[in-house]
Backbone as CSV, one residue per row, in Angstrom:
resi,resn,N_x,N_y,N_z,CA_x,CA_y,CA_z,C_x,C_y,C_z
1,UNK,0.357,0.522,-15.380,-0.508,-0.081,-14.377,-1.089,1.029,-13.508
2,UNK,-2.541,1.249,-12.921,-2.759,1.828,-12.449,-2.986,0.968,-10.975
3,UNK,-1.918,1.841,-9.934,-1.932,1.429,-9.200,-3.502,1.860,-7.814
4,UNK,-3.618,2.919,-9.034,-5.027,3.130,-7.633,-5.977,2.433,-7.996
5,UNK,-6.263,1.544,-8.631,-6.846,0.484,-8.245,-6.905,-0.584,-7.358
6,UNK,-5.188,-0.317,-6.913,-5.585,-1.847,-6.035,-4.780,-1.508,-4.459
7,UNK,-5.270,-2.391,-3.371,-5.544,-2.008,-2.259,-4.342,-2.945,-1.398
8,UNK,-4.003,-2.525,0.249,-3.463,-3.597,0.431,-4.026,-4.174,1.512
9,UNK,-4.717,-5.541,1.183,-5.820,-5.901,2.176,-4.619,-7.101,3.544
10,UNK,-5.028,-7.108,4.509,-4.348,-7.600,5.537,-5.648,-8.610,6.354
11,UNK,-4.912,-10.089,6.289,-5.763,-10.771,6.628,-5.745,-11.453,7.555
12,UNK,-5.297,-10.507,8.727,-5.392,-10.826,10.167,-6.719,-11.322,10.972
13,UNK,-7.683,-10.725,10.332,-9.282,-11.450,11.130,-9.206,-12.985,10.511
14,UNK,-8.990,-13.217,9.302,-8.804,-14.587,9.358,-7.841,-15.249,10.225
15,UNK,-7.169,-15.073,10.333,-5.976,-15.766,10.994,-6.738,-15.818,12.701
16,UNK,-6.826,-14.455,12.883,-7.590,-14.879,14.504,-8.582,-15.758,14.435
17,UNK,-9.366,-15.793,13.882,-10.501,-16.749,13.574,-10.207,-17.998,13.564
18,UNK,-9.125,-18.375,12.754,-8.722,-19.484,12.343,-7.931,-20.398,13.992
19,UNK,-7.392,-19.085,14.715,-6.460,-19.517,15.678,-7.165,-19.511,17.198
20,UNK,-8.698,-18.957,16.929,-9.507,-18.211,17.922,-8.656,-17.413,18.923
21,UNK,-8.007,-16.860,18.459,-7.368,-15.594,19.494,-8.235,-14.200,19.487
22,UNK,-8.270,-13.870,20.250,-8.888,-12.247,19.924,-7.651,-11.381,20.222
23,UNK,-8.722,-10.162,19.830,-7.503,-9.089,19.393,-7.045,-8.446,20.587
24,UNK,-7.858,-8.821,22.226,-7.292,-8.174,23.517,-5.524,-9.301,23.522
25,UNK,-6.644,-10.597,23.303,-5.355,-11.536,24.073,-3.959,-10.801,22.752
26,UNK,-4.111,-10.774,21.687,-3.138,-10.675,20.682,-1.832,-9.181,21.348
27,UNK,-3.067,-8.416,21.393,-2.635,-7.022,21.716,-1.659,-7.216,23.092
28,UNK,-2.280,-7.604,24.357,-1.606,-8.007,25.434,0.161,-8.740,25.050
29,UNK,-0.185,-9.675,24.182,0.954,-10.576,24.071,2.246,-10.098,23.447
30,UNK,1.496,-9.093,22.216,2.826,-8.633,21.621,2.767,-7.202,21.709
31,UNK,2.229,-6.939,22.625,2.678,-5.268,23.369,2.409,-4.029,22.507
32,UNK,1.144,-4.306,21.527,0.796,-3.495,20.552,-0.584,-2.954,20.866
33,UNK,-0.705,-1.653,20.326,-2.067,-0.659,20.651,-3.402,-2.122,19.934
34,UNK,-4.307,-2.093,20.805,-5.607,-3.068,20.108,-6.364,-2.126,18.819
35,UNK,-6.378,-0.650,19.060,-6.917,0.001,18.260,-6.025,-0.361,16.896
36,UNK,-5.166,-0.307,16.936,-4.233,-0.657,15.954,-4.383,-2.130,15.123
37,UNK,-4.547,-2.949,15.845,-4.664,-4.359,15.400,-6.184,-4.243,14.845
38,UNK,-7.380,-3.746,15.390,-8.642,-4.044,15.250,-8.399,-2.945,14.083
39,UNK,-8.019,-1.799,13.343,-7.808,-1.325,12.288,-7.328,-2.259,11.300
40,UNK,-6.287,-3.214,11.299,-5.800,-4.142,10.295,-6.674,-5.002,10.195
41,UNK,-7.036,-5.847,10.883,-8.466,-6.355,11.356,-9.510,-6.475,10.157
42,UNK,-9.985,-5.236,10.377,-10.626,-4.335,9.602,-10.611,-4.134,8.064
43,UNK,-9.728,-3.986,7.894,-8.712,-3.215,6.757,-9.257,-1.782,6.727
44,UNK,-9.259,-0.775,7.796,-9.392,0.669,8.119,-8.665,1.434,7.087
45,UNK,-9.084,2.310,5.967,-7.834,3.022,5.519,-6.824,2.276,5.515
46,UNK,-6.862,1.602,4.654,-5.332,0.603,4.163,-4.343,1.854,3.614
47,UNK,-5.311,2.476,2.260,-4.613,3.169,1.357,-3.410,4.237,2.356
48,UNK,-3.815,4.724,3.366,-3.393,5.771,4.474,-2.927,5.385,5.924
49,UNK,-2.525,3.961,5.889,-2.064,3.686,6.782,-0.540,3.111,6.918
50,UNK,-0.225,3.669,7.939,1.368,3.217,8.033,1.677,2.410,8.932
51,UNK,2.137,1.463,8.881,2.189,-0.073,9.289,3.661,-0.054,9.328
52,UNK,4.111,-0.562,11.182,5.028,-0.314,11.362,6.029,-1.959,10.818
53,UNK,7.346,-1.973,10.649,8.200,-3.065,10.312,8.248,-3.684,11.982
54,UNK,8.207,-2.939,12.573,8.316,-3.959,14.041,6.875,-4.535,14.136
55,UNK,5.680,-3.596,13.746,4.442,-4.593,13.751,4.306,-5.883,13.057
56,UNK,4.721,-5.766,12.028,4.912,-6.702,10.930,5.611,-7.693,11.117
57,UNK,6.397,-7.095,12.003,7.768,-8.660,12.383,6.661,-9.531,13.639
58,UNK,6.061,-8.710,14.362,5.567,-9.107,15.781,4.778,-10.068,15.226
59,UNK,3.611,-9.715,13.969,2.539,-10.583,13.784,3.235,-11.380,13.021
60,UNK,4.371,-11.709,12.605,4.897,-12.808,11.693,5.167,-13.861,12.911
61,UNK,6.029,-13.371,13.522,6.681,-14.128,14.542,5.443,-14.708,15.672
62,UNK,4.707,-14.109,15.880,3.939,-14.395,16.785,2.479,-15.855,16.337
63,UNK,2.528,-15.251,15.217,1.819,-16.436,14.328,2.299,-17.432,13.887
64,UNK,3.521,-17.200,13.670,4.818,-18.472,12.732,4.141,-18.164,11.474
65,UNK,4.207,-16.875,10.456,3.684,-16.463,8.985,4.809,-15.321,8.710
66,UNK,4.730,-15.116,7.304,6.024,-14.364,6.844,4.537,-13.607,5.985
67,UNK,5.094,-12.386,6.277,4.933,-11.396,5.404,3.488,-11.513,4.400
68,UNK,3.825,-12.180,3.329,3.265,-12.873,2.378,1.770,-13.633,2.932
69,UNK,1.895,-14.516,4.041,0.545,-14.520,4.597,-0.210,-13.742,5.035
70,UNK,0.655,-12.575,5.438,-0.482,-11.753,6.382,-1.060,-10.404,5.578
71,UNK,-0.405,-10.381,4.433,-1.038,-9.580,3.713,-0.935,-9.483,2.028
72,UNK,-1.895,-9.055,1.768,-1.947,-9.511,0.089,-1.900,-8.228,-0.803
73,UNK,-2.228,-8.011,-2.026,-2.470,-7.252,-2.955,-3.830,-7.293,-3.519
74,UNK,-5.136,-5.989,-3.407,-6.296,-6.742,-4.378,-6.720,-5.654,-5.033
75,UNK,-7.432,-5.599,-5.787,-7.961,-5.206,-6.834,-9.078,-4.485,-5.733
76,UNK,-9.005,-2.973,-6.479,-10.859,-2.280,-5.164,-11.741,-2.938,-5.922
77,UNK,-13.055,-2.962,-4.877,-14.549,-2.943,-5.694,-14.948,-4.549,-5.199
């Protein structure tokens, strides 16, 4: 399998969208850099980004989503 093909996309702008939160109120609430969130957001340099396990827990918990919702596996292009 070639793994450089595929990316790891994070689908946090949906979820705000979906929840109309923005990324100040998000950032405020769970005590995380906004530059940071508006990068996932994004999907900024996925391939090169390091994504912390306490971030990951924050946006699970904070959303009521595990893991698995908030981010996927895709194919580039």
């Amino acid at each position: 399998m070639e793994f450089i093909e595929y990316t790891l996309y994070c689908k946090l702008d949906t979820i705000l969208k979906e929840r109309g939160i923005s990324v100040l109120k998000l950032s405020k609430e769970i005590g995380h850099r906004r530059t940071t969130i508006t990068e996932l957001m994004h999907n900024n340099n996925m391939e090169k980004k390091k994504i912390s396990a306490e971030l990951i827990m924050k946006l699970c918990l904070y959303f009521d989503v595990s893991p698995n919702d908030l981010f996927e596996v895709r194919r580039k292009g």
